[in-house]
PAZA-500678 format. One record per residue (C-alpha): residue in one letter; x, y, z. Coordinates in pm, whole numbers, plus 50000, padded with zeros to 5 digits. Last residue first. Layout:
# PAZA-500678
aXYZ;...
This chain:
# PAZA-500678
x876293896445781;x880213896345902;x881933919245722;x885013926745905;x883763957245952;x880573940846118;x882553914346351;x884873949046456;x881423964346592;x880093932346702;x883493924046884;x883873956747017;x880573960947202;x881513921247328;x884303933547491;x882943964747649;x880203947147847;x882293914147946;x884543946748080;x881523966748233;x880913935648433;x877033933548496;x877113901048292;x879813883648524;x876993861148716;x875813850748347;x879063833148283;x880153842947937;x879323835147550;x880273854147256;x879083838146955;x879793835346586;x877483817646331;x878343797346037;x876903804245663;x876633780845426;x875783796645080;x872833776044943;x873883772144671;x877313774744704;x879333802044552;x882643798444390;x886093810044501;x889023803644260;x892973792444391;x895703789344142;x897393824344250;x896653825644684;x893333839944781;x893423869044960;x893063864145358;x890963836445538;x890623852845863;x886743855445802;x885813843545503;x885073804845549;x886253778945387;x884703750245170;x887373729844996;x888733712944641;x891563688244611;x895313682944529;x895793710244243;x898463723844400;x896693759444453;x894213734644666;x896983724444859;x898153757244934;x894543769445065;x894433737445307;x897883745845486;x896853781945474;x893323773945631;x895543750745918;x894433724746080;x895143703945811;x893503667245613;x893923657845317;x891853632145080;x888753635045240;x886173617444968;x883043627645084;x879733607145094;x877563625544898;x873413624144924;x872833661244988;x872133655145369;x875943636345345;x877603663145191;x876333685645494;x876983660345739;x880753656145636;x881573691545573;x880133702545928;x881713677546120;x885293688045953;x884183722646029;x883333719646370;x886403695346484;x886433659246548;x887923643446236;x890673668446084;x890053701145892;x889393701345491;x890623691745163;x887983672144959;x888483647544619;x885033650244426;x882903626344293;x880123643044494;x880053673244444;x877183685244199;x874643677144478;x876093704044681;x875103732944429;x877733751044245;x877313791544155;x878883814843903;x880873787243745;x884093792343598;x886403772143818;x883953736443849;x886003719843586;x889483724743782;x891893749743591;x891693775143890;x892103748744174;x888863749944379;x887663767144662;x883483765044759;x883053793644899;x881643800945338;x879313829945485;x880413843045860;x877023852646046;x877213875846295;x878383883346698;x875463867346818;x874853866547184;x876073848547471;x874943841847796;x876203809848035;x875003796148323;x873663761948153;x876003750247914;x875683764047556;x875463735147284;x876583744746943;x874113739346625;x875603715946388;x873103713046085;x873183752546140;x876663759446173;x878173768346497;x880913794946621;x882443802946914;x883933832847104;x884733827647454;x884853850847761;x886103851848110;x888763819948102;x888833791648339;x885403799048480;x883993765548434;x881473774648163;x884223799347987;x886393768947946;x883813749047805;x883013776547567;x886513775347466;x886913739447454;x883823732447180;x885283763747011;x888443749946951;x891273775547133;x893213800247076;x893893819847418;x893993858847417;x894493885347675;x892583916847803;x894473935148125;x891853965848135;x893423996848310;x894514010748007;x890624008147892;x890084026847540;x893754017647365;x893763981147519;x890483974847402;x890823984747046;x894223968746985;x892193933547183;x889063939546927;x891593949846605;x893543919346680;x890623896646768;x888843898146432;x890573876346143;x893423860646348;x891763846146644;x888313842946464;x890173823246229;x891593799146515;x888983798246771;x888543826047027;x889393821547424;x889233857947588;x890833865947910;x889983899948056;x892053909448378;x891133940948607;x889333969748459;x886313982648261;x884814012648437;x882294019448621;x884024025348944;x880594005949100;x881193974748856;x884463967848871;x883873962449249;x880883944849237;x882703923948956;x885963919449131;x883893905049494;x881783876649209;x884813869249059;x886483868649426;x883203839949525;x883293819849236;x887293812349283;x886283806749663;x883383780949569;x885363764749254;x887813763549520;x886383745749770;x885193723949506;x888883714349391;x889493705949791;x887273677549775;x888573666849454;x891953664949596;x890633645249898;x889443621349665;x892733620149464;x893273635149141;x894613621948862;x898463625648695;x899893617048318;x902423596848193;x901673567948335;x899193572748608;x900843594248869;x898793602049185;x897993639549277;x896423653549603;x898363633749888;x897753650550184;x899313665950493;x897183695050441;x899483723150378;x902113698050264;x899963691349975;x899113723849913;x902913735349902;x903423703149658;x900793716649431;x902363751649448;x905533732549326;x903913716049052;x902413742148910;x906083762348938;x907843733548731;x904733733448486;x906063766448418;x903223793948479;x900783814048274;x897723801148450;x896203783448145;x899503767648036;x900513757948350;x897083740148410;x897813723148063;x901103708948178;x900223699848531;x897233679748371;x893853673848345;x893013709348220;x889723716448450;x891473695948769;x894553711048703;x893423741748700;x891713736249047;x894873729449185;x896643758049052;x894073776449189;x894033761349533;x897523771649525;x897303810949463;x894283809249764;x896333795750052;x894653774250272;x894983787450639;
């Protein structure tokens, strides 16, 4: 008989397309992966990973068995809800992907919150890019994502998934204090143009954002720096380097040498919680995304 533990390690490593990244997700070493793949393999007297450089794919048979266990995985979640759902109460484990400032500007008081109501709810936290996070909560890897889009940039939702608003995070314009722009009630995009940007590398939502907003406005922007990091940016603005757009939430008080203006419009971004419809009844998914409005609105989310 198949054992359950190591089709999931399997399947992980399908989702996370590697031993590395499926031992991330699970909470494992990569060492311990790797021997529960090994188990499976000698289970069924078949190869299920081939090396390819640095890296491993899966075999035919592999992906044979990685259905199986989308199947059985589908089947428990399905089992725990029924379950969670006639004792009424929230229980079990609760993963929850977020993005980086939603991560540090709302989660705390959400997973504090949680953990004080519901002892018997297990809730943990993954940072993760939005695009990935709702991705994750698609295939089943985690149990619910939060995710935000902007309105020239609206986020796709795969089918099988709900979500609902959280609320609407507004975004400044942040420049050095003795830049031109400093004492200005309001700024509108057209009056940016010739000017040096700080802001989040190629690929992710903001960076996408920034670029196709200055570009609707007739600006093509001149990225000078580029960080992951709202502190990282925020310090190089106090420098004098560049200007950015930020959002509020998880941004923290300004540094000294940084002003906020408004943008006119003010761009706003919207945050989502999104889970697999088939978990909806779950009076976990229920009680998480209560607290996430209710700590989205004290945090001042519109």
């Amino acid at each position: 008989m198949l054992d359950l533990s190591r089709l999931r390690a399997l399947h992980a490593v399908s989702v996370h397309g590697s031993v590395a990244g499926a031992a991330t997700a699970l909470g494992y070493t990569p060492s311990a992966v790797s021997q529960q793949i090994t188990k499976l393999e000698r289970e069924t007297r078949t190869t299920l990973l081939e090396r390819r450089g640095r890296g491993v794919s899966l075999t035919e048979e592999a992906l044979h068995l990685v259905g199986a266990a989308q199947r059985l995985l589908a089947i428990m979640e399905q089992t725990e809800t029924e379950l969670e759902e006639r004792r009424g109460l929230p229980t079990g484990r609760l993963t929850i992907a977020a993005f980086a400032s939603a991560a540090r500007g709302l989660l705390p008081g959400v997973l504090a919150g949680l953990s004080r109501e519901h002892p018997a709810l297990d809730v943990r936290l993954d940072e993760v890019d939005p695009h990935l996070s709702v991705d994750l909560a698609a295939k089943g890897v985690v149990d619910l994502a939060v995710a935000h889009d902007w309105d020239i940039a609206p986020l796709p939702a795969p089918e099988g998934l709900a979500q609902v608003v959280i609320g609407l995070d507004r975004c400044d314009l942040l420049v050095p204090e003795g830049h031109a722009l400093a004492g200005r009630d309001g700024v509108r995009r057209e009056e940016l143009a010739r000017e040096r940007w700080i802001c989040q590398p190629p690929g992710t939502v903001c960076h996408d954002w920034l670029v196709r907003t200055l570009r609707t406005a007739g600006c093509e922007p001149d990225i000078r720096h580029r960080a992951e990091e709202h502190h990282t940016q925020l310090a190089l603005v106090a420098a004098g380097l560049g200007i950015a757009m930020m959002p509020r939430l998880g941004r923290g008080p300004l540094p000294a040498g940084v002003a906020a203006i408004r943008l006119d419009p003010v761009p706003e971004r919207r945050l989502y919680a999104l889970w697999r419809t088939e978990a909806a009844r779950r009076p976990a998914i229920t009680a998480a995304v209560d607290a996430l409005r209710a700590h989205g609105a004290a945090a001042g989310l519109a």
